[in-house]
N, C-alpha and C positions, 0 to 999 in steps of 0.2 A: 834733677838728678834723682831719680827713683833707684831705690836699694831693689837688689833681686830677690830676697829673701822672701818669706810669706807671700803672706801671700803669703707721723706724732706731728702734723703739720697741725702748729698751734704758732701765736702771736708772742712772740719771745724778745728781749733788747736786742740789738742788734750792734756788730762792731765790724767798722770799715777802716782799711789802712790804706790809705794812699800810696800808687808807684809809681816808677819813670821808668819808659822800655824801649822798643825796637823801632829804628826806621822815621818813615815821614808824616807828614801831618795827615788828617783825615782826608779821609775820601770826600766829603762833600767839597773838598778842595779841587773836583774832578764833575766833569758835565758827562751825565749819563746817558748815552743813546743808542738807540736802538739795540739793547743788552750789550753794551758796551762801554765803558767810563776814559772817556777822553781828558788825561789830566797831565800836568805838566811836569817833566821827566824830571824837574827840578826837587816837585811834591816827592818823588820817588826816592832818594838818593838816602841811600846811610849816614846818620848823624856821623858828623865832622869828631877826628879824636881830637882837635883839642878844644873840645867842650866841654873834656874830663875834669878840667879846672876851674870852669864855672857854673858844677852844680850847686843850685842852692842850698841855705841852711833847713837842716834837720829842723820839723813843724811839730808843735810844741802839741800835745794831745788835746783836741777838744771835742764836745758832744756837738751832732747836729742833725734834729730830726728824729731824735730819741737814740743816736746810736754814738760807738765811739770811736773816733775816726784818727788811728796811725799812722804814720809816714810810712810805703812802701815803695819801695827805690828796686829801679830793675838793678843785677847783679853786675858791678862792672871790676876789673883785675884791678890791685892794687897800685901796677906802673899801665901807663898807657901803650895801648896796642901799638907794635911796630908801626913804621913807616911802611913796609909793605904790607899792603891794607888785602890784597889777595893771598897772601900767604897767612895770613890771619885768619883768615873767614875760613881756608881749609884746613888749617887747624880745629876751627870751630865746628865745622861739618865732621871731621874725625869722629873728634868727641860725641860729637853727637849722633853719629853712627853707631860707636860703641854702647851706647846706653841705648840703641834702639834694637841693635843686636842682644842685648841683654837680657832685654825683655821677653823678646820672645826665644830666647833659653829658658830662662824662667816658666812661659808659659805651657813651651812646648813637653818639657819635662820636670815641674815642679818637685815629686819623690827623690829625684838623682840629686836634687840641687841642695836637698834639706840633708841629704847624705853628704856630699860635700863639705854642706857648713856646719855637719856635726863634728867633725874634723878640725874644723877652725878656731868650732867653741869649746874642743878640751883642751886647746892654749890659751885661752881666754884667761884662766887664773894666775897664768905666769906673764901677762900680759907682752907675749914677746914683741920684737920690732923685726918691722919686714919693708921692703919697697912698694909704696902706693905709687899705683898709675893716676896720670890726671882725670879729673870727671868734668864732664862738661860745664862750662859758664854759664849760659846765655838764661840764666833762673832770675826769678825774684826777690828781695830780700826785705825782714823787718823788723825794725828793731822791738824788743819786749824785753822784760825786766825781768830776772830769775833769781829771788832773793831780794836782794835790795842791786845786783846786778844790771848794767843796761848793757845787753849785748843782742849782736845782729844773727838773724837768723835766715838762711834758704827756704824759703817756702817752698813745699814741695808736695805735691797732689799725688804724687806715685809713692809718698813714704808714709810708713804708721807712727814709729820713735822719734819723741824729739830729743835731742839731745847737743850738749853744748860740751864743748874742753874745760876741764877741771885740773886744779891742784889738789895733790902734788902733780904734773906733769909729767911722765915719764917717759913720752915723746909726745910733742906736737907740733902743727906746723905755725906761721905765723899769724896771728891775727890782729886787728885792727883794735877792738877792746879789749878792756883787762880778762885775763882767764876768773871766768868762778872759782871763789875760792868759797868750799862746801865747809872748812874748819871754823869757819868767821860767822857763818848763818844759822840763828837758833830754830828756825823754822825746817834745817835740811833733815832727812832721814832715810837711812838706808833701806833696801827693800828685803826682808828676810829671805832667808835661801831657798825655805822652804815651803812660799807662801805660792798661792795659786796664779798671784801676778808673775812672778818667778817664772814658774812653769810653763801652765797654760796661756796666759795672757801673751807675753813673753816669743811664745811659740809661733802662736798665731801673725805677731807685727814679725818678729825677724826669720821665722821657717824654723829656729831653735830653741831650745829651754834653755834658763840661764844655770852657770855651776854656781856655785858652791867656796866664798871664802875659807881659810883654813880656818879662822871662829867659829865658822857656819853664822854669821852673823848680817852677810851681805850678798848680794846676786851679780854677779858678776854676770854683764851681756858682752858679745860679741855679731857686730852687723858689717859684713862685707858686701860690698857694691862689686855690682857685674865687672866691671874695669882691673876690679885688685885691689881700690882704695876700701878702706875700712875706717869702723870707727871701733873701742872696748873700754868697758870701765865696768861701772856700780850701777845697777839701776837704784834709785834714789824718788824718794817726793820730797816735792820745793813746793812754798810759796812762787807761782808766776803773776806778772801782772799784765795784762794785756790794756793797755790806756790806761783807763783808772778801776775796767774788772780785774776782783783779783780773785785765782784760782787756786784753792788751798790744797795741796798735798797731789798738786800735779806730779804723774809720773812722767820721768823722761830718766836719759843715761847722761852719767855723769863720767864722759869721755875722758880719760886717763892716756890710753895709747891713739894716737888719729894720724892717719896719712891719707894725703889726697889733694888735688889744687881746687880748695875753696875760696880762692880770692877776697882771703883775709878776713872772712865771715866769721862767728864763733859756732857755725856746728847748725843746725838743721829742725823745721819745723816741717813735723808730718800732719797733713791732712787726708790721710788714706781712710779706709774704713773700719779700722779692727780696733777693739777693746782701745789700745794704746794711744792711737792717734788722738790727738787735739780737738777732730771731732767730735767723738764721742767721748772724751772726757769731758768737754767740755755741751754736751746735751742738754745739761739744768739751764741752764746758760743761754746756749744758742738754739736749741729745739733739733740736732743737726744739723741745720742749713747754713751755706755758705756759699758766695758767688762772689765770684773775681769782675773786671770791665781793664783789659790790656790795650794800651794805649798805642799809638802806630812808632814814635820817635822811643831811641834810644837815649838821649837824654832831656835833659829841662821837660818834660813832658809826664804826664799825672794820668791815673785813674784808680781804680777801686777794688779794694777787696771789702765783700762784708761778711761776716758771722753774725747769723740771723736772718731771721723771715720778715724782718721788716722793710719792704719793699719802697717806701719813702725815698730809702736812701739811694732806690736807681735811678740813672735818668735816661730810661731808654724809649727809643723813640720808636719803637713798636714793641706789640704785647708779648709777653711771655710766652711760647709755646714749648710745652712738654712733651717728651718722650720716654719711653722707659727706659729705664737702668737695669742694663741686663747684671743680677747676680749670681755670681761662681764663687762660693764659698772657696774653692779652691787654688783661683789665683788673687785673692788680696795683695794687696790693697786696691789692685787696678778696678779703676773707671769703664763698665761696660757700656756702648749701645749697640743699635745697628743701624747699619750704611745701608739704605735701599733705593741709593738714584744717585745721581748727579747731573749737570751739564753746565753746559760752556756756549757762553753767548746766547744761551737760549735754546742751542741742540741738547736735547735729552741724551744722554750713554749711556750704551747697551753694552753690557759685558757680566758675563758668566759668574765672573766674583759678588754679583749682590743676593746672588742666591744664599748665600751666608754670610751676611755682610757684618758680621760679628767686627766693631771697632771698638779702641778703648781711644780715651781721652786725657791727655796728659799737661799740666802744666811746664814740665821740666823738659818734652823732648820739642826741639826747635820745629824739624821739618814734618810733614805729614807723611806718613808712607803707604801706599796703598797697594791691594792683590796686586801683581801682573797684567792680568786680563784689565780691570777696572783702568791699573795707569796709563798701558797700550790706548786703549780708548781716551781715554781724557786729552791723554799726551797730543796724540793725532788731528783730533777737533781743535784743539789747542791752537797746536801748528796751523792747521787750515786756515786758520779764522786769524792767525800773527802773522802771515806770510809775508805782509808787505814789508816784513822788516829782516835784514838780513841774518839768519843763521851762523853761529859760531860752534866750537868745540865745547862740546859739557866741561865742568868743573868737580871734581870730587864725586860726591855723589846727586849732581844736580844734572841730570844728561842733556837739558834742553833749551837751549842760553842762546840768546841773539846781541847785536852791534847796535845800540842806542843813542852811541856816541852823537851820530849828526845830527838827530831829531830833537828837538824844541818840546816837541807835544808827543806823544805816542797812545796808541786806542785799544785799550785792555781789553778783552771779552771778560763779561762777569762769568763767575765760579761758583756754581752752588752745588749744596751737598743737600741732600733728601735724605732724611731720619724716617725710622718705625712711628707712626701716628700724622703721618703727614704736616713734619714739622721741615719745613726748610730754611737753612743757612747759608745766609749770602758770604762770601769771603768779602773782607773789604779790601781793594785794590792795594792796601797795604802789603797785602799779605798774598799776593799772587805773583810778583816779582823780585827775585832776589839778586843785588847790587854786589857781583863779586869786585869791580873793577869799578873805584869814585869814578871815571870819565863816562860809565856808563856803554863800554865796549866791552863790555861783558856782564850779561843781563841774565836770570836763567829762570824759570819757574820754579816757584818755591814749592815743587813736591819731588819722591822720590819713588821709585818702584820697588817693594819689599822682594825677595830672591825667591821665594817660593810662595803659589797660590793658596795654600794650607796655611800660610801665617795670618796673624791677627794683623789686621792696619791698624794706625796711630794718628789722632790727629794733634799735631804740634800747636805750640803756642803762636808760630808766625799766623797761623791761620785763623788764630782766634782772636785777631785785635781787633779792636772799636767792636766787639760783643760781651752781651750781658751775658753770660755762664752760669746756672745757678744750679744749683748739685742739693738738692733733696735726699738725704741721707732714710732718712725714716720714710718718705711716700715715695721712697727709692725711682724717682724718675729727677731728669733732666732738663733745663730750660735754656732757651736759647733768644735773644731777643738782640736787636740794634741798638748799639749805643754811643754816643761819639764820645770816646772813652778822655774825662778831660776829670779834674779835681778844683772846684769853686765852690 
């Protein structure tokens, strides 16, 4: 769930939090040939919902390998998903439309947008109450401790502010742990109105400066998301504790007014790039680096976040290969590379979109969405090489969905994507088919086509499971590596 707003490789400790996420077990559950992975429709299917009821208990923090390793749990709603499982998922695709439409609002006009939310931020002080739209689910989540606090947070790669719901509450939605209460913590402290985190820092993570208490004694933020949810309070430093590091006089918002369907969370950890984010406050610490490993199951199912360059803690089965991180101080917090290839089953794609093949990288948006010219292409090879299987009607915004229902086995063409530096990434068969219908008569590709060729593509978190991800903040480039994303 990326907000629209804003937007030293040294040997550092390092800290991993374990999750549980989307879909079926690894690909090597799948025999590979001839660029193709022949695996069992079974491997493929959507975790069952009522599995919702036997995830296991929350894992107690421990060190391993010099790093410190917390529980992170893929994002699942407080009540269990309907009975119809296809009306759910396009629900899901919605959502997740909207935040990818968001994006590239944000990107395509960033001035209008900061014009907008100057707008929003001179009711900030009155803190009013308005109707929040829902924001997409399908995120990460982890627990860390704010104050002497334990409360769960969204990870999110597309945001800079973290921030959590505080008392007094003046509207909020529900959540699962206790609200922070900032009057009980001697370590809380408000952030002056007229201090440069205020202002400029401020500016930079939400696109606005923060106003001005009637004391003058406090900063009041205001951060609205693409959708119409929002979050407003105090910007504030806490004591945070992330396992057993603990980060003094961390800045985040101490959310006072919040609307939005956060699925019971308390409020959101940014890992963007600006002043604010978690990354770089946390630099002494972590060096900037930080890499995720998403796992292919939606639940009972483990993999890894690390903060830190300590590379111990992967367990990828091939080597790191980097790319550059394209920077645009402009659209912060987003994740830049470039897309310069593709293919399918081993056909190279040829299409006009890689001449700029400017992509960003997202934790929070599900599907991947790519030019026109680029999806055309993919799409078509796609088909060519799926035909033995029959063809149904698209779903929401998935257009290219086949009848699975009778087959046993089914023979996926592999999906790779070609980076700037001659870095290639395999998609794991996880992540190349998506399960609208449990019987498996309704199958579709899990990418989508962006509306116009001038837009930025996106590559979603479906297509990043069972890989190492590693985001070099300071040697500002990008790592990609295999990994059968598990937590032992």
């Amino acid at each position: 769930m990326a907000h629209l707003p804003s937007p030293m490789l040294r040997s550092f400790p390092c800290f991993v939090l374990v999750l549980f996420t989307v879909l079926a077990r690894d690909s090597s559950a799948g025999v590979v040939q001839d660029n193709a992975v022949v695996v069992s429709l079974h491997e493929l299917k959507f975790g069952d919902d009522d599995r919702l009821s036997s995830m296991s208990a929350s894992q107690i923090p421990r060190k391993q390998n010099g790093a410190t390793i917390l529980e992170l749990k893929h994002h699942i709603p407080l009540s269990k998903p309907k009975k119809n499982h296809a009306k759910y998922i396009q629900n899901l695709l919605i959502l997740d439309e909207a935040r990818a439409t968001s994006i590239q609002d944000h990107i395509k006009n960033y001035s209008k947008f900061q014009e907008k939310n100057a707008e929003f931020s001179s009711e900030a002080a009155q803190l009013p109450l308005s109707s929040g739209i829902k924001l997409q689910t399908l995120n990460y989540v982890t627990t860390i401790t704010i104050g002497s606090t334990n409360t769960t947070v969204i990870v999110d790669t597309g945001s800079d502010l973290t921030w959590v719901q505080c008392t007094p509450c003046m509207a909020c939605y529900t959540q699962q742990d206790p609200i922070f209460n900032s009057s009980s913590s001697p370590t809380y402290i408000s952030v002056p109105c007229n201090s440069t985190t205020c202002t400029t820092s401020l500016q930079a993570a939400t696109g606005i400066s923060g106003s001005c208490s009637s004391d003058r004694n406090s900063c009041f933020y205001a951060l609205g998301y693409g959708d119409g949810s929002y979050t407003r309070g105090i910007l504030a430093q806490e004591t945070i504790a992330l396992g057993d590091v603990q980060i003094p006089n961390f800045i985040f918002g101490c959310g006072r007014s919040n609307r939005g369907l956060f699925g019971g969370t308390s409020g959101l950890m940014g890992l963007g790039r600006t002043q604010l984010s978690l990354v770089s406050q946390t630099t002494d610490q972590f060096g900037g680096v930080f890499s995720y490993c998403l796992p292919t199951r939606l639940y009972n199912s483990s993999g890894s976040l690390v903060l830190g360059n300590d590379t111990s803690a992967f367990k990828n089965a091939t080597p790191v290969s980097y790319t550059r991180m394209i920077v645009d101080p402009t659209m912060a917090p987003f994740y830049f590379l470039n897309l310069t290839g593709a293919s399918v089953g081993g056909v190279p794609i040829n299409a006009s979109g890689f001449s700029n093949g400017k992509i960003l990288i997202d934790s929070g948006t599900v599907i991947t969405r790519l030019p026109p010219s680029i999806y055309k292409a993919l799409k078509a090879e796609f088909v060519a090489q799926f035909s033995s299987y029959p063809a149904v009607a698209g779903f929401s915004i998935l257009d290219t969905c086949f009848n699975l229902s009778s087959y046993d086995e089914v023979r996926v063409p592999t999906l790779k994507l070609e980076l700037e530096g001659e870095v290639t990434v395999s998609i794991d068969v996880s992540g190349i088919l998506y399960f609208v219908k449990k019987d498996g008569s309704q199958v579709c590709l899990a990418m989508a086509s962006l509306s116009y060729e001038d837009q930025v593509g996106i590559i979603g978190n479906y297509q990043q499971k069972n890989q190492r991800v590693v985001y070099d903040t300071v040697g500002s480039r990008l790592g990609f590596a295999k990994e059968p994303c598990s937590y032992s």
